[in-house]
Backbone as a ProteinNet text record, in pm:
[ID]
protein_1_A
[PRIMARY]
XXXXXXXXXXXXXXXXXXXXXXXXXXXXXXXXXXXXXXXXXXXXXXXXXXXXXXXXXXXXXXXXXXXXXXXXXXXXXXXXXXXXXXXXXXXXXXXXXXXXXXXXXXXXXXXXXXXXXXXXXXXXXXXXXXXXXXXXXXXXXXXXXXXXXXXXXXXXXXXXXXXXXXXXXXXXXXXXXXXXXXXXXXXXXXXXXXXXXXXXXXXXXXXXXXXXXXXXXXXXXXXXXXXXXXXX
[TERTIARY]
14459.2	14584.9	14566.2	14621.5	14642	14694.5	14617.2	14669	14817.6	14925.3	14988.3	15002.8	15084.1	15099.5	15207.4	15120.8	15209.6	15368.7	15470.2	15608.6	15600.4	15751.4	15755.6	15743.6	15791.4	15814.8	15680.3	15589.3	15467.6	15365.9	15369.6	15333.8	15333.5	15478.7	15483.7	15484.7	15420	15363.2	15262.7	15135.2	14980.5	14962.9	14788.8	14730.8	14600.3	14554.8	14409.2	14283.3	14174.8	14075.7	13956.1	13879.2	13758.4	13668.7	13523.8	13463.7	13342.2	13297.8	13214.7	13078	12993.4	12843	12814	12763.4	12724.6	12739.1	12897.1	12945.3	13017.9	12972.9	13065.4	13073.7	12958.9	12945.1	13076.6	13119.1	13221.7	13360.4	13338	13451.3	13580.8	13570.2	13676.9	13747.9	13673.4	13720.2	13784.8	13749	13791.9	13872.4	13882.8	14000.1	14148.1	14120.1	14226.9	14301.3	14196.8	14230.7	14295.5	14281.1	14355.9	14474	14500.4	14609.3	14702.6	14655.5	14751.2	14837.1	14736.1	14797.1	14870.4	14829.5	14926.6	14923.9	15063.3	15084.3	14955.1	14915.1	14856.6	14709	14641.6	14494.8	14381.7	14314.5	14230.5	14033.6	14005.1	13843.9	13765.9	13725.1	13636.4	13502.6	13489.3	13352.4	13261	13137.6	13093.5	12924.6	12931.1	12844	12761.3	12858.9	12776.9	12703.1	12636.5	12595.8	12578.4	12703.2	12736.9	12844.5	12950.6	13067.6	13150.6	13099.4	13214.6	13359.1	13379.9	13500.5	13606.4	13509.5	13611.5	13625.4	13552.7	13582.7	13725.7	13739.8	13820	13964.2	13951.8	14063.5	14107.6	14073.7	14101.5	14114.7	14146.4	14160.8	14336.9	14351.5	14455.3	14426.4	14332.1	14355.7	14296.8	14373.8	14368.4	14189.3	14151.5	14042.3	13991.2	13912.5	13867.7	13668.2	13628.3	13492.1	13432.9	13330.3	13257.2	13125.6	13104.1	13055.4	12906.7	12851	12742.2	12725.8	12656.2	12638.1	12643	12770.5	12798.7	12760.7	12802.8	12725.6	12907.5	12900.3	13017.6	13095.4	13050.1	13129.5	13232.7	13196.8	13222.8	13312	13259.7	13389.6	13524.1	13501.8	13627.5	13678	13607.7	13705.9	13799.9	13751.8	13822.6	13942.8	13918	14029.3	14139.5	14103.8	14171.2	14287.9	14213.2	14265.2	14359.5	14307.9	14445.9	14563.6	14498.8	14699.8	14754.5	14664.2	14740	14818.3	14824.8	14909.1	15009.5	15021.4	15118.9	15184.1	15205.3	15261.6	15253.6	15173.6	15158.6	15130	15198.2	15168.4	15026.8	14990.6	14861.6	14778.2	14620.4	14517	14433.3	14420.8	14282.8	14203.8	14096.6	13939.7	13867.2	13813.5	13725.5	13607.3	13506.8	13406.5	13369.1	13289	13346.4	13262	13164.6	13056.5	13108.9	13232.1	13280.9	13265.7	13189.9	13194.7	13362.5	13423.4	13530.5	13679.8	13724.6	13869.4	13947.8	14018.5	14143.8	14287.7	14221.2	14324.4	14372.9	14271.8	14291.1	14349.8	14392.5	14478.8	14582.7	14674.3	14772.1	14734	14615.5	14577.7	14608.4	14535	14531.8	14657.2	14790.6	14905.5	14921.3	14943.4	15005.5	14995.8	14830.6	14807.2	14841.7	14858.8	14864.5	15011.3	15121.5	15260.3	15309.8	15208.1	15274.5	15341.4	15291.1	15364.1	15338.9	15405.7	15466.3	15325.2	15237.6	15126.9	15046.1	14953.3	14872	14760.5	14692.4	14542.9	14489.7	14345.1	14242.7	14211.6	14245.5	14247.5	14103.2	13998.9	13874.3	13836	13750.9	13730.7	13632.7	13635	13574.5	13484	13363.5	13294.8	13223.4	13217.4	13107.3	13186	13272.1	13353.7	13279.2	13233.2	13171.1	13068.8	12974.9	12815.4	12738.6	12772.3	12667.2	12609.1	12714.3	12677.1	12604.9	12611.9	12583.3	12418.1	12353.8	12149.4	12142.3	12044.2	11992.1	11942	11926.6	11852.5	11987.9	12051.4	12187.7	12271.6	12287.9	12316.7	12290.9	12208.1	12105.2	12134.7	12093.1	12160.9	12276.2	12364.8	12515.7	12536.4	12504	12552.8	12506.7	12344.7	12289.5	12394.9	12401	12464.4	12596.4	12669.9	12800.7	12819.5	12655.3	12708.5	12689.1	12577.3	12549.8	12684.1	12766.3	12886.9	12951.8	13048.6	13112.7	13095.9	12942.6	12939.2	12978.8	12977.1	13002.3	13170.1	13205.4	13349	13392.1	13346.4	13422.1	13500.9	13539.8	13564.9	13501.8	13579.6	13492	13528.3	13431.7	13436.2	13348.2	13380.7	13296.8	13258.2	13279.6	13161.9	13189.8	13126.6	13092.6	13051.7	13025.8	12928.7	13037.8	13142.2	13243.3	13283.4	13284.6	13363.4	13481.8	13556.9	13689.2	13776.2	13860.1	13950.3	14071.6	14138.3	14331.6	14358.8	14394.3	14411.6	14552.3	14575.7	14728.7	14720.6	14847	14809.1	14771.6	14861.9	14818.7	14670.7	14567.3	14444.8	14368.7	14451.8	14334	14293.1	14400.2	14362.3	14235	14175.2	14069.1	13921.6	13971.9	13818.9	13859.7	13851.9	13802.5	13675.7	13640.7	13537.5	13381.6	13263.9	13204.8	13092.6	12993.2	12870.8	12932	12831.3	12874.4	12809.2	12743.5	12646.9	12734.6	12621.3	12691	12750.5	12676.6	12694.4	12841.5	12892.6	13019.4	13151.4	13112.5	13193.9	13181.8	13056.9	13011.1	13098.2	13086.7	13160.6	13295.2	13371	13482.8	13572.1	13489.4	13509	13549	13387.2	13385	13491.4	13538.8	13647.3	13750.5	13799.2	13968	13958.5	13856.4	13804.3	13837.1	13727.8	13754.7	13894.2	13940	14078.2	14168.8	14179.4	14275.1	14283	14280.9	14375.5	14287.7	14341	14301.2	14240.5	14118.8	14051.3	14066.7	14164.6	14179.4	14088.9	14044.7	13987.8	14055.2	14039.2	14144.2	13961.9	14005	13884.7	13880.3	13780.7	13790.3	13709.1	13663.2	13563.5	13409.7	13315.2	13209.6	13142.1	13103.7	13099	12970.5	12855.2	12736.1	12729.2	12685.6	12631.8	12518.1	12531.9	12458.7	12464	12521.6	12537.2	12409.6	12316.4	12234.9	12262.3	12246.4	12300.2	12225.7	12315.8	12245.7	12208.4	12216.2	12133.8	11992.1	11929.5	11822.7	11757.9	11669.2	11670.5	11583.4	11493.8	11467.7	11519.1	11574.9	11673.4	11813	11826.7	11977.6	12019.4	11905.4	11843.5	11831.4	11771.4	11749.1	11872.2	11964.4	12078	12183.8	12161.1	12237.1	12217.2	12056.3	12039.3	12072.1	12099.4	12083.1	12243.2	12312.4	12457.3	12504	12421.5	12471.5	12411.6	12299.5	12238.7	12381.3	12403	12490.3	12616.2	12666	12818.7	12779	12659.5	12631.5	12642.6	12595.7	12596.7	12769.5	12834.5	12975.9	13059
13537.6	13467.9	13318.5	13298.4	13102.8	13036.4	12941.3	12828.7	12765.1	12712.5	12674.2	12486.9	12448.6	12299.7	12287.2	12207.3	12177.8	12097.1	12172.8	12126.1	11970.9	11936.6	11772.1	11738.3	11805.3	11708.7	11763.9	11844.1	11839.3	11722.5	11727.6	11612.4	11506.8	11463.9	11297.9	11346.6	11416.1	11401	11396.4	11402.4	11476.2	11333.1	11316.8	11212.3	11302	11242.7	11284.1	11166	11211.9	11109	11114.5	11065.5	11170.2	11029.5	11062	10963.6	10962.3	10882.9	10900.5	10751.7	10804.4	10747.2	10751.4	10664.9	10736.1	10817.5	10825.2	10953.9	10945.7	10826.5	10823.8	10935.6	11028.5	11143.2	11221.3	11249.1	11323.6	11274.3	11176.5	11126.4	11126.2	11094	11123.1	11198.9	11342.6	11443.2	11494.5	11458.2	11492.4	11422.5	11316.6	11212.2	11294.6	11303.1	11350.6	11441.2	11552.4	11687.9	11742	11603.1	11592.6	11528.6	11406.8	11373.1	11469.1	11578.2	11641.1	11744.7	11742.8	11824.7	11748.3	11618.4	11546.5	11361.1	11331.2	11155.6	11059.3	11123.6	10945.1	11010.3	10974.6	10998.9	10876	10851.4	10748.5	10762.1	10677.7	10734.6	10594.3	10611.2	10535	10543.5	10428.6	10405	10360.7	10405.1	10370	10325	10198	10080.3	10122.4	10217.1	10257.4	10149.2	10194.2	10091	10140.2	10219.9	10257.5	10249.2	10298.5	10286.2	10381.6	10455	10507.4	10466.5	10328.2	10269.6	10271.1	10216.7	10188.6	10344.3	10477.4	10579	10628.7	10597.3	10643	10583.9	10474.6	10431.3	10450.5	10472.8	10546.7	10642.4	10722.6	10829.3	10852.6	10732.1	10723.9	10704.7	10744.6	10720.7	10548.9	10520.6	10394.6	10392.6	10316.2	10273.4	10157.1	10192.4	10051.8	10107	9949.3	9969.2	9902.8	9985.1	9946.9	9825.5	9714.7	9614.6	9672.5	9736.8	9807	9956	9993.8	10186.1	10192.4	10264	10273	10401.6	10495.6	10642.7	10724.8	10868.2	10984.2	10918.7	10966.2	10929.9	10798.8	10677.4	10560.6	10612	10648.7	10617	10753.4	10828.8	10924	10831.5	10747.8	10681.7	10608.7	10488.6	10378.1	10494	10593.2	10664	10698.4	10761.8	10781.2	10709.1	10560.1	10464.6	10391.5	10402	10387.8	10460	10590.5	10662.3	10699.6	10666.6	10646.5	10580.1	10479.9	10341.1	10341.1	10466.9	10487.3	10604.9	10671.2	10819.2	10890.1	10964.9	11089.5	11177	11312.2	11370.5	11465.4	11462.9	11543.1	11518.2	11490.5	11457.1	11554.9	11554.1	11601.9	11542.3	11644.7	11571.7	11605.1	11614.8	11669.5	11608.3	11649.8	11600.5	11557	11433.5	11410.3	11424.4	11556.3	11615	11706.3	11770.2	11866.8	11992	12021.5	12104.2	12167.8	12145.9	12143.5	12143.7	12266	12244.3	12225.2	12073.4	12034.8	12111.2	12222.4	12329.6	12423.4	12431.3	12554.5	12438.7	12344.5	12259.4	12279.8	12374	12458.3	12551.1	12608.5	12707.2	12626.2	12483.3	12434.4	12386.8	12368.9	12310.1	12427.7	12533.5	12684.8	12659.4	12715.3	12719.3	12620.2	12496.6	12378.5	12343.7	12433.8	12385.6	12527.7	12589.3	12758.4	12763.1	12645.7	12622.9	12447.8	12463.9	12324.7	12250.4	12334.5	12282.1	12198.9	12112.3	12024.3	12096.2	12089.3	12171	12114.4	12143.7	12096.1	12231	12260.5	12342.7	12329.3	12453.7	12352.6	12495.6	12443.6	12559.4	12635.9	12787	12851.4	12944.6	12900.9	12947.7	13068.6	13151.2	13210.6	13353.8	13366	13556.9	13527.7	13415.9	13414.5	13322.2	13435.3	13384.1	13340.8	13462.3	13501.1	13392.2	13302.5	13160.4	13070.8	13051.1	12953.1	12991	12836.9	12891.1	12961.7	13074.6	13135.4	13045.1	12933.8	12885.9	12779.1	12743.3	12702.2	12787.6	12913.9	12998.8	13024.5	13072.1	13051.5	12961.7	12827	12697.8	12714.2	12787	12732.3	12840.9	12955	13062.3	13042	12959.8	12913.9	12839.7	12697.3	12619.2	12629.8	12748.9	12767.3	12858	12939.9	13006.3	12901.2	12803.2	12723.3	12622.8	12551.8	12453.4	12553.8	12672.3	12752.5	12735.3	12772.2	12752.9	12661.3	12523	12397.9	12427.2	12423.2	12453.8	12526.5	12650.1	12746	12828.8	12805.8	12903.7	12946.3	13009.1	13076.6	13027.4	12970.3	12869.8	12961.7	12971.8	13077.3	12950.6	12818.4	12755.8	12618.8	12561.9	12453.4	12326.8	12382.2	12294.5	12196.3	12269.3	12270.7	12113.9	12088.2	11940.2	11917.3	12023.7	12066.2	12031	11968.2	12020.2	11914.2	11969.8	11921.7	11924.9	11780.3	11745.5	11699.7	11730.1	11683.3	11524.1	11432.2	11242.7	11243.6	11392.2	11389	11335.6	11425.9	11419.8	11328.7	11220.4	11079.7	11008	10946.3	10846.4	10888	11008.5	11061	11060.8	11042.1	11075.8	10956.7	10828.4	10666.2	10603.8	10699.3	10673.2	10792.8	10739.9	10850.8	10818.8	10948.9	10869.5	10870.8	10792.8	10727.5	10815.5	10881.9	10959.6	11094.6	11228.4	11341.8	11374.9	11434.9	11464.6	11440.3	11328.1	11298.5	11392.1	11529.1	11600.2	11731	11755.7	11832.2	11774.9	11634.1	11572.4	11601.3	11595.7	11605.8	11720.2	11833.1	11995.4	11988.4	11939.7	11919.6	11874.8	11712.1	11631.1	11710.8	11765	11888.1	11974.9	12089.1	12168.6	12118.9	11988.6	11953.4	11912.6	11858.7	11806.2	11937.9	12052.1	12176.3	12225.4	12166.3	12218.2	12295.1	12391.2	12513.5	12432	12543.8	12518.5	12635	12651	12722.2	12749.8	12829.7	12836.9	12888.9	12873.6	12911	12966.6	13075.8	13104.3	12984.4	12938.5	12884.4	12922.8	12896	12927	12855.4	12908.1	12860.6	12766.6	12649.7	12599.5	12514.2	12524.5	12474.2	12461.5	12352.8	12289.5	12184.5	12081.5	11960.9	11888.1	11867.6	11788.2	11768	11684.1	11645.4	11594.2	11634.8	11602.8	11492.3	11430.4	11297.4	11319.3	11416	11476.1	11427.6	11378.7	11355.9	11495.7	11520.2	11652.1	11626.3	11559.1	11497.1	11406.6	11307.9	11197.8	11294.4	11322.9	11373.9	11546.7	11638.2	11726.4	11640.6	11560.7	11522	11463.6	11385.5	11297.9	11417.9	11545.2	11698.9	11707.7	11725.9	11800.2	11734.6	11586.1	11477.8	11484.7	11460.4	11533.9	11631.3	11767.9	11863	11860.8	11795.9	11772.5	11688.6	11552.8	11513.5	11548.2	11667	11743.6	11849.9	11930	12022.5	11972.4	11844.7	11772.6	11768.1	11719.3	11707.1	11817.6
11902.4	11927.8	11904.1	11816.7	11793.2	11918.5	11958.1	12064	11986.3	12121	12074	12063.1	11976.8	12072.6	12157.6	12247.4	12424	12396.8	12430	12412.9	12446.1	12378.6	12389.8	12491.7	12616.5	12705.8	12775.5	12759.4	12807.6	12765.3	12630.7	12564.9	12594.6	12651.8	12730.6	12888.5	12921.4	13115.8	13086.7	12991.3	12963	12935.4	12961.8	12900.7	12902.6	12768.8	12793.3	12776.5	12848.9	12828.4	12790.5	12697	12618.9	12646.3	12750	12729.4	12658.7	12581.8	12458.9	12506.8	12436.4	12440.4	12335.6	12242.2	12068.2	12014.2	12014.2	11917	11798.3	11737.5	11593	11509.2	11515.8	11427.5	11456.5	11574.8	11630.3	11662.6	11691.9	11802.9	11754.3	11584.8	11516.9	11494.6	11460.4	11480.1	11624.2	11708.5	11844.9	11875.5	11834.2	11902.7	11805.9	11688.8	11604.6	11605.5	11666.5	11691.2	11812.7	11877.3	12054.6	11992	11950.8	11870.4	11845.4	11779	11715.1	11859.9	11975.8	12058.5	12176.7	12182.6	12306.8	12222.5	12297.1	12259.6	12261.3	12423.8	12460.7	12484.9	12370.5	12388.2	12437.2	12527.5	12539.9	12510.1	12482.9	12457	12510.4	12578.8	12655.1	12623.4	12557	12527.6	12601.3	12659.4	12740.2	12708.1	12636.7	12609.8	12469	12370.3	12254.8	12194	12139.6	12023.3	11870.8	11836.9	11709.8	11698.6	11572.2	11565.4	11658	11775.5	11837.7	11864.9	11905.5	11936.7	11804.2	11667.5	11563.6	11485.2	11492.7	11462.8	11539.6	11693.5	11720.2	11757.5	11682.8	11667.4	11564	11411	11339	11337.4	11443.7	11499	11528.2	11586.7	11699.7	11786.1	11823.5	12030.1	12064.9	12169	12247.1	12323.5	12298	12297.7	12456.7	12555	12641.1	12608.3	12618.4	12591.9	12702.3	12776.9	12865.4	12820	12867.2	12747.3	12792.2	12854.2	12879.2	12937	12918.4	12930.5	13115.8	13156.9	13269.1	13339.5	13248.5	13312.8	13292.3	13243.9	13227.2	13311.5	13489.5	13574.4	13609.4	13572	13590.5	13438.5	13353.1	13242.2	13250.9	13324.6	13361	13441.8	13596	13643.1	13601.9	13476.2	13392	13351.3	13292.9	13245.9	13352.2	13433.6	13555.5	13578.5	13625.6	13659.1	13561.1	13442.9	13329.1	13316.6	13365.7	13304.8	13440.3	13532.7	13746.6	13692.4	13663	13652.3	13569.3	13482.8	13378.1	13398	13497.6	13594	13517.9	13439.5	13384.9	13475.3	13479	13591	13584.9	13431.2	13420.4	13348.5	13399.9	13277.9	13240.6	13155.1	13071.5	13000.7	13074.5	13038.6	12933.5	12798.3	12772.8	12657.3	12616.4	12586.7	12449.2	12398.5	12264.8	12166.6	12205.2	12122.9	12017.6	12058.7	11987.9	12090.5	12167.9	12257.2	12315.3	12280.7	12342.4	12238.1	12213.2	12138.2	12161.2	12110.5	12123.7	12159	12020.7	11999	12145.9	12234.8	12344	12470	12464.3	12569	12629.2	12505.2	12569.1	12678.1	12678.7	12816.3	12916.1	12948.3	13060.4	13114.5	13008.8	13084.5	13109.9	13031.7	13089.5	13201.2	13263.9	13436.9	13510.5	13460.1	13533.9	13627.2	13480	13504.2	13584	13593.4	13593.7	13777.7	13906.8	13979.6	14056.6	14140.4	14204.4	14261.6	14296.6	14345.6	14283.4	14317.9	14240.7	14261.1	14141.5	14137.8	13988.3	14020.2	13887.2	13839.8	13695.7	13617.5	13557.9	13529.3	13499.5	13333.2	13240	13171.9	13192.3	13137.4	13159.7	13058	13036.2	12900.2	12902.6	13048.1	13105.8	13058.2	12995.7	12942	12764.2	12734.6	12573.5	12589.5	12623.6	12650.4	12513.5	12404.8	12335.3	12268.7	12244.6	12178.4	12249.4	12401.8	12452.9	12493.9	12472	12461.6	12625	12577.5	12728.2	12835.4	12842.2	12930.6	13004.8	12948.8	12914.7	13016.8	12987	13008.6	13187.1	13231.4	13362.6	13411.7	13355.4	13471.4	13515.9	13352.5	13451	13599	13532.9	13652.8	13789	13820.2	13939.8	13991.2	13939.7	14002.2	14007	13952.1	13985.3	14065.8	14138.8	14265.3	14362.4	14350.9	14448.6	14453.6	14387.9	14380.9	14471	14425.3	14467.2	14623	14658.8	14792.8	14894.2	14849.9	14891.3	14887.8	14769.8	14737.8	14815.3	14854.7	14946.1	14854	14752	14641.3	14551.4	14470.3	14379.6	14241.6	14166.6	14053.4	13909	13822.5	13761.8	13667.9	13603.1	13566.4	13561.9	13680.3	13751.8	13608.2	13557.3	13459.6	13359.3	13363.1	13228.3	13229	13139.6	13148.6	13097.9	13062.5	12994.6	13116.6	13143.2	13245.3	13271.3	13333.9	13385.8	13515.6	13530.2	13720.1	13730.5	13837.7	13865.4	13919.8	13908.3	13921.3	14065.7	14147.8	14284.2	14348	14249.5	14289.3	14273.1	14194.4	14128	14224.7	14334	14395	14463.7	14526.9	14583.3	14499.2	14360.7	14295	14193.9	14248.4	14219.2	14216.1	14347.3	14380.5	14375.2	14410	14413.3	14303.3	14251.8	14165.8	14041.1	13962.4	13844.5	13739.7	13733.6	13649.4	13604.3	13567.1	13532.9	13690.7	13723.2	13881.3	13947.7	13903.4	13914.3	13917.4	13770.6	13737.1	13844.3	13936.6	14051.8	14172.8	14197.8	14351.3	14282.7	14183.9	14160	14225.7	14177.3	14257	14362	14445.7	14601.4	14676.2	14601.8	14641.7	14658.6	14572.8	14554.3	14635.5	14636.7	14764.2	14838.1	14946.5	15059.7	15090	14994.4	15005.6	15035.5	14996.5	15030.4	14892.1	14777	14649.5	14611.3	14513.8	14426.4	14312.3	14279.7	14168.5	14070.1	14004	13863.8	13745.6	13668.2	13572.8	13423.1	13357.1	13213.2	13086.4	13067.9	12894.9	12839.9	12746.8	12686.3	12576.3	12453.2	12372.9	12360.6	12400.5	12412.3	12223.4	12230	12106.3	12133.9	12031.1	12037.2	11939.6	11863.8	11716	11708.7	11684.2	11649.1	11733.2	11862.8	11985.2	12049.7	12132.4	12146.1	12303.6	12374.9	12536.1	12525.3	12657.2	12732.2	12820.2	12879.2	13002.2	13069.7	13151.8	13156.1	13262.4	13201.7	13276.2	13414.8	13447.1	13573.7	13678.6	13632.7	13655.8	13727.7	13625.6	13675.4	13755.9	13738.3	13854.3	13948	14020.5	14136.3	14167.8	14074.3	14122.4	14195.6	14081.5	14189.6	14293	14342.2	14411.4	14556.7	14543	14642.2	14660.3	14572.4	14610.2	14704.4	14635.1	14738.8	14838.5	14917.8	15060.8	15106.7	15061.2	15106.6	15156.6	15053.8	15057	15193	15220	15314.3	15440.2	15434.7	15543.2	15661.3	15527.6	15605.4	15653.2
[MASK]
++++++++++++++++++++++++++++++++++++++++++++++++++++++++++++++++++++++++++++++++++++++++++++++++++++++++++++++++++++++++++++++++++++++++++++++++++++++++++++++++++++++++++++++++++++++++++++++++++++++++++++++++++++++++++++++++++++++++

């Protein structure tokens, strides 16, 4: 089944925000390909030192540049905090590796608009494994029984960075860490707060992308999170 594009007037409530780290290879393509599915695209550059910014403005999308490398988290906030201020009633998040199709955005307003409630719509890659690396694979399902737990719901993949929040939920997640980890307290935040956490298919996509992940650094920055979240 072909994704569709999101009706006009979905189009002007949606903002989306793609934050990027040295991604000129991509960003273009991703910024473009979001273009084609909603108005107001933003890409937050966060202290590249390649052409990310001027790829994606040839893109279309509206552009702020962090004048030094701030961390994922800190650059979803800048986004945040840009289209709070411009009442869109719904954002989306997603990633500017290519990991992530523009094209399947229509899923997330579907669920998003489907009632009155505010909730974070998040994606879900874990029904089309076969692509995604085995080890890849394993992390996510651990830590999406362990999130879940904190959450109190049931989240089938924690990991995703795909996702659609209602403007309700911004003012609450301003704050908080600045790193990956960020996209973990995000969960937590909505949970604790009362709202539903939704999940929508999405298509699992791995190519030439090269994480920024630090795999020691940022394991421990988790694990120090969820002590903290158990705590309360």
């Amino acid at each position: 089944m072909e994704n569709a594009t999101p009706r006009t007037q979905d189009r002007q409530s949606i903002a989306a925000i793609i934050p990027a780290y040295n991604e000129e290879k991509h960003i273009g393509d991703v910024a473009r390909r979001t273009r084609a599915q909603l108005d107001h695209v933003l890409v937050v550059d966060d202290g590249s030192n390649d052409r990310t910014a001027e790829r994606a403005r040839e893109a279309g999308a509206e552009v702020i540049i962090h004048p030094q490398n701030r961390g994922k988290g800190e650059s979803i906030k800048t986004g945040l905090r840009h289209w709070l201020d411009r009442q869109f009633d719904f954002v989306i998040i997603l990633d500017a590796d290519g990991q992530h199709r523009p094209e399947e955005i229509e899923r997330f307003v579907a669920a998003a608009v489907s009632t009155a409630e505010p909730k974070l719509v998040l994606g879900n890659r874990m029904n089309d494994v076969a692509r995604m690396p085995r080890t890849r694979r394993i992390v996510n399902r651990y830590m999406s029984k362990k999130i879940s737990r904190v959450c109190r719901q049931e989240i089938p993949d924690t990991q995703c960075g795909f996702r659609m929040l209602h403007r309700q939920l911004i003012p609450d997640l301003l704050e908080g860490a600045d790193r990956f980890e960020y996209e973990t307290e995000m969960l937590i935040i909505v949970s604790r707060k009362g709202f539903r956490i939704d999940s929508v298919p999405i298509s699992t996509v791995y190519s030439d992308e090269v994480s920024s992940i630090h795999p020691v650094r940022d394991t421990l920055r988790f694990f120090k999170l969820m002590r903290r979240y158990r705590k309360l």
